[in-house]
C-alpha positions, 0 to 999 in steps of 0.5 A: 554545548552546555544546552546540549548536554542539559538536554540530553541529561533532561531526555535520559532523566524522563526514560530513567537513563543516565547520560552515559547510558544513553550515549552507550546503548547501540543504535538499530536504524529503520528505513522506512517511507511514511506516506508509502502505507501499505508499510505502515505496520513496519513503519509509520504506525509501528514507529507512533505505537512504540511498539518497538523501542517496548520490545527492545526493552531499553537495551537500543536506540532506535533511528527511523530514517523516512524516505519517498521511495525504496532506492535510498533505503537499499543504498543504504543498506549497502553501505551498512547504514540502514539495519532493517527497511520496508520497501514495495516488491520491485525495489525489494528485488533490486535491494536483492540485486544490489547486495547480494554479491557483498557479504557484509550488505547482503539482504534477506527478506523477512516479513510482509507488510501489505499486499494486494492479490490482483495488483491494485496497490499500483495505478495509474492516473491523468488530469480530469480533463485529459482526452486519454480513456485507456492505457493505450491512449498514452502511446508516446506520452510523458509518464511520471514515475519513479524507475525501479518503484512498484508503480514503474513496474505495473506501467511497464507490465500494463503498456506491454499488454496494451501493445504501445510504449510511452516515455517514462519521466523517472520522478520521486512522487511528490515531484511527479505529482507536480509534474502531472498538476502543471502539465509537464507530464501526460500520466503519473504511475504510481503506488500507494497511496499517490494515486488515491490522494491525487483522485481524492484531490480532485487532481486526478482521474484513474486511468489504469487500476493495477488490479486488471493485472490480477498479478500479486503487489505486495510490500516487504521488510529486508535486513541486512544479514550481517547484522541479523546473524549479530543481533537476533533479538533486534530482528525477533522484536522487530518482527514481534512487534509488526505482528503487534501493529498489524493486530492493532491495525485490524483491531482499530482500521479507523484509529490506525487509519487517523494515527497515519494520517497524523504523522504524514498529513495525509487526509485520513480518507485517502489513508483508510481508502487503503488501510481500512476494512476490506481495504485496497491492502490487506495487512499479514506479516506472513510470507505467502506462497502467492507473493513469493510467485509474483516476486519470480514473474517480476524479474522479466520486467526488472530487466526490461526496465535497465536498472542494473539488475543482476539475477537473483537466488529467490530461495535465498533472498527469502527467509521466513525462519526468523518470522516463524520464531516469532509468529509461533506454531500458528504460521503455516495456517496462517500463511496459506490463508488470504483472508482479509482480518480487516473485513467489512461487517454488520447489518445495512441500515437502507437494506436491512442485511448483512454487509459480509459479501468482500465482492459487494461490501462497502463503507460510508464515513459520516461524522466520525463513524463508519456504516457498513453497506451491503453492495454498492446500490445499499450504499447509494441509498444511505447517502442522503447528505454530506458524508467524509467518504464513501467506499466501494469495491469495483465490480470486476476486481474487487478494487475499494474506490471513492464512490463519488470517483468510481465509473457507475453503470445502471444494469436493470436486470440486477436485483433491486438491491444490486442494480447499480454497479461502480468500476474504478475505471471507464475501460472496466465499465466499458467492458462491462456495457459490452457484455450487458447491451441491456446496461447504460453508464450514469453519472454517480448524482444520476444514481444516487437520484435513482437508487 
């Protein structure tokens, strides 16, 4: 006990606090998912940034409670243990769902971390070796994936419109990924950043990219609204803050990138696939209209899903009043924009032009520096050693994927600087053939030979 109290002594001493103080100060907990990145902002790079506890001024504790997905944090909330979470689009509704009718645990959503316009935050993966080519192939198979979670809902929507049903195993991610590793399931569904890190791995193969929904994913903050209504001035750094870490995140992509990967030991290539410039993500606090509309299209689904979901009033589960207070006059504009402050920019070294078109733009990490490339064929001619990881978008959606794991097909009629085409997954490409008769699929070593 007397180890204790020194230690504490020892901690209050180094932040200028007597023991008393420290033990008196009201404690704000966060719920949050590290390796869940597309809420960094609101999270893991937020809690490493300090960002928050500066803030606040000293006059708070802050606990951050980590978690592997959005189901804990809102059980939580209804017990009036969490104060704030971040949780993707689907849990963000049930968390709605769960708490609406309690006053005292009621939720109000008040900011976004990421999001992605068409979907890709969501995917769909399966062993390297597996015979499945489309999301119809697994009709009747073993799925992995966390019922309720964003990833769920994309499979759900995605077998829909393939016209076929699988059986969903419900596993937390890291135990899905097992799963998927050991054979016990067929596929693994998921959302950000699983997929990625099991394709990274050599684990996986992409199956099914969320994009070709072309439906809005997103993540969110909740508050309870009780507590809000009691500590305004939590709720104002708390959102003052995000926008901090958002501008260092587009500031500094590579750095926050590295930072996320630190505290989660993710690898900082898996992290910046989705983090960094033209990323799968794209990090804006503001609650646009497109998201709003995706969170109305979501609730059929929910209900497909049986997790208890009781109807919700949208209207009055989002609330952007406290981030217009702290945001300030520019909000408006800046919620009706969906411009990426991340962006891909520079002149390619191979091509010799600007790398500014979002649809064609990639990256390639050498050492510990980044080189723009203008379109995917630019890219190719850069790569004439070992590289940590090369980006590009695929050609249909716009999607940033591993070029070494991306689907390449030669098209002779491109220009010369834009003959080579990537898709993050074999149907996109197989379309793609089909539309082009002229075209032919290679291998990614075939076109770095030829490019």
């Amino acid at each position: 006990m007397r180890q204790i109290i020194a230690a504490v002594a020892l901690l209050a001493a180094a932040t200028g606090c007597s023991v008393a103080e420290s033990q008196s100060k009201p404690t704000v907990v966060i719920g949050y998912q590290s390796k869940t990145i597309n809420t960094v902002t609101a999270g893991t790079l937020l809690r490493r940034l300090g960002y928050f506890e500066k803030r606040l001024g000293g006059k708070y504790a802050v606990e951050w409670q980590d978690y592997d997905t959005g189901a804990p944090i809102t059980a939580k909330m209804v017990a009036g243990k969490i104060d704030i979470g971040s949780m993707g689009d689907y849990p963000l509704l049930i968390n709605a769902s769960r708490t609406q009718s309690i006053e005292s645990a009621r939720t109000e959503l008040i900011s976004t971390t990421g999001y992605s316009l068409r979907g890709g935050l969501n995917m769909v993966v399966v062993p390297k070796d597996s015979p499945a080519k489309t999301l119809a192939d697994l009709a009747g198979l073993k799925v992995s994936a966390s019922v309720g979670s964003a990833g769920h809902g994309t499979l759900v929507q995605g077998l829909e419109r393939a016209g076929v049903n699988a059986e969903v195993v419900n596993q937390q991610p890291p135990v899905g990924a097992s799963a998927l590793e050991s054979g016990a399931v067929q596929a693994y569904a998921q959302f950000v950043a699983w997929p990625g890190l099991l394709a990274f791995q050599g684990k996986a193969r992409l199956l099914y990219d969320g994009s070709a929904l072309d439906v809005p994913t997103f993540h969110g903050v909740v508050v309870r609204h009780a507590y809000a209504a009691e500590h305004p001035d939590v709720v104002d750094a708390f959102l003052k803050a995000q926008i901090d870490a958002t501008a260092y995140l587009h500031e500094h992509p590579l750095e926050a990138a590295q930072a996320v990967a630190t505290a989660t030991g993710l690898p900082p290539e898996v992290v910046y696939l989705y983090n960094g410039r033209n990323g799968i993500s794209t990090f804006d606090v503001t609650l646009k209209q497109q998201l709003r509309q995706a969170h109305a299209h979501d609730i059929p689904y929910l209900k497909k899903i049986g997790a208890d979901f009781k109807d919700i009033d949208l209207g009055k589960f989002v609330n952007d009043s406290y981030l217009r207070k702290a945001y300030g006059p520019a909000y408006d504009t800046d919620a009706a924009s969906t411009a990426n402050r991340a962006a891909i920019t520079g002149t390619d070294a191979a091509c010799g032009i600007p790398a500014t078109d979002p649809a064609k733009a990639g990256e390639i990490w050498i050492g510990s520096e980044l080189r723009p490339a203008a379109t995917p064929t630019c890219l190719l001619r850069q790569i004439t050693g070992a590289v940590r990881a090369a980006y590009v978008p695929d050609t249909a959606t716009g999607t940033h994927w591993f070029a070494d794991k991306a689907i390449w097909v030669k098209d002779p009629d491109g220009g010369k600087n834009d003959r080579f085409k990537p898709f993050t997954t074999g149907d996109g490409a197989a379309a793609y053939l089909k539309a082009h008769p002229r075209t032919e699929r290679i291998s990614y070593e075939k076109a770095l030979a030829e490019a």
